[in-house]
Each structure stands twice: as structure tokens, then as C-alpha cells.
C-alpha positions in Angstrom: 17.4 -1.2 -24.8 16.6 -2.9 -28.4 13.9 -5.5 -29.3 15.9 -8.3 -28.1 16.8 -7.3 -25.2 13.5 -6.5 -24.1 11.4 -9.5 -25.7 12.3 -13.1 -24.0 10.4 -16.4 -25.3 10.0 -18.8 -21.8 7.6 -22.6 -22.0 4.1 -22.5 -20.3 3.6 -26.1 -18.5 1.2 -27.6 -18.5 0.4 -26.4 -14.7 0.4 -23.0 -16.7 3.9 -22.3 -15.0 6.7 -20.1 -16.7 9.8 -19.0 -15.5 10.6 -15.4 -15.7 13.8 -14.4 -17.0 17.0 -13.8 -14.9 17.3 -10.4 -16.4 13.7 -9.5 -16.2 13.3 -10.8 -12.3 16.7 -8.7 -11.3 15.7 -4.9 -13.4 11.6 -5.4 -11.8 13.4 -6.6 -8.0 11.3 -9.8 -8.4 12.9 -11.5 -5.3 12.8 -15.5 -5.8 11.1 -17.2 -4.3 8.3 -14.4 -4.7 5.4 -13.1 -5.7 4.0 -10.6 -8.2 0.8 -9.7 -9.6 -0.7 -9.6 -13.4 -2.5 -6.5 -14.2 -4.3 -5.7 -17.6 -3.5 -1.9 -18.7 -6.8 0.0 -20.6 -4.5 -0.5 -23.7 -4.9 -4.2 -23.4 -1.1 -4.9 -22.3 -0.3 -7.3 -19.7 2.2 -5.7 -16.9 4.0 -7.6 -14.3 4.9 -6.2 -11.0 6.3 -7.4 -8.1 4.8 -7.3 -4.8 7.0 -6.1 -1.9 4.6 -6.0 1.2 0.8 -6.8 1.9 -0.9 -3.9 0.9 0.5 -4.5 -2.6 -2.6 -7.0 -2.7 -5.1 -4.4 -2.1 -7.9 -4.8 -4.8 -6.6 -8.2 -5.8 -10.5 -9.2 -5.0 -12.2 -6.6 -6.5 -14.9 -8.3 -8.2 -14.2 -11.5 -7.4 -17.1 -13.6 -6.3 -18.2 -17.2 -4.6 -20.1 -19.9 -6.3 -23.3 -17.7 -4.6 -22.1 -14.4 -5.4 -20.9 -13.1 -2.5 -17.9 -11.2 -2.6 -14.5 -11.7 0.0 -15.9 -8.6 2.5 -19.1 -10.7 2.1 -18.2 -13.8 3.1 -15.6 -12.4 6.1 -19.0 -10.8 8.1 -20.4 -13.7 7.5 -18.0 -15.6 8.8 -17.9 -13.5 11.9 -21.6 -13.4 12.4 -21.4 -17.8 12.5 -18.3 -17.0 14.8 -20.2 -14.5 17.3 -22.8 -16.4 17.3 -21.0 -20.1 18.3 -19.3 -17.8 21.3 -22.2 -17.2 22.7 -23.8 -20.3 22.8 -20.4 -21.8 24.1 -20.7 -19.2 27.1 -24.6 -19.7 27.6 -23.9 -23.1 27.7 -21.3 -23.1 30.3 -22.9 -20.0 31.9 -25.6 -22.2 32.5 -23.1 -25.0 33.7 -22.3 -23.6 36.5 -25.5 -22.7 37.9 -25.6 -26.2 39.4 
């Protein structure tokens, strides 16, 4: 493949949108609509790949954290602590509903 084959110019808007090329999307399989992910090599390069199922996302967090530092895993037990903890004051509540 020569340099202009491999090397397309595409617009940015101003939502930071660009369309990737026709010939790019069919040789990486990028189905449209889609999805793919950005990944930085050690050399510095940008690589784009598409993302065929779910666990394609795995790390996609890594390092990522809320405005209080808490990281996705983090905030899920959280989450499911506040969510254990409404059930069973809903069924203390009605628990003690029906003891009347």
C-alpha cells in the first residue's frame, strides 16, 4: 500500500466528530453505526480498533476516576451497599407492617 493510500485527511467538528474513511471502516470491519476504541501505543502512535463484543471494553476504566476519586469498581460496591441497605429497611418496614 503507498503513502496515499494509507494517509486520509477527514474535518474535526466542532463536537470533536470525524468521519472515518469508507476504506479505512471496511479493511478494520468498523461496522456503521459502531463503536471503536482509541488506544495510545508506548511509541506514542494512536491506533484505532473496532470493538466487536463487550469484553472488547475491558480496561476501558482503568484509571479512571470520580470527582472524589473513586474509581468505577468503587463506586459499583458502593452503590450496592446504598442498595442492600434500602432493601432492608423496605422489608423491616413492611415486616413490621404486618405485625398489626
Amino acid at each position: 500500500m503507498s503513502k496515499s493510500d494509507s494517509e486520509k485527511v477527514v474535518s474535526v467538528s466542532a463536537r470533536g466528530q470525524a468521519t472515518i474513511p469508507k476504506e479505512f471502516r471496511e479493511e478494520l470491519g468498523i461496522d456503521a453505526p459502531g463503536r471503536v476504541k482509541f488506544i495510545r501505543t508506548e511509541g506514542g502512535e494512536v491506533v484505532v480498533r473496532p470493538i466487536r463484543s463487550v469484553t472488547d471494553l475491558r480496561g476501558v476504566l482503568t484509571g479512571e476516576t470520580d470527582d472524589r476519586g473513586r474509581a468505577a469498581t468503587d463506586r459499583l460496591q458502593d452503590e450496592r451497599e446504598r442498595d442492600r441497605a434500602s432493601e432492608a429497611a423496605l422489608e423491616q418496614k413492611y415486616a413490621g407492617d404486618s405485625d398489626r
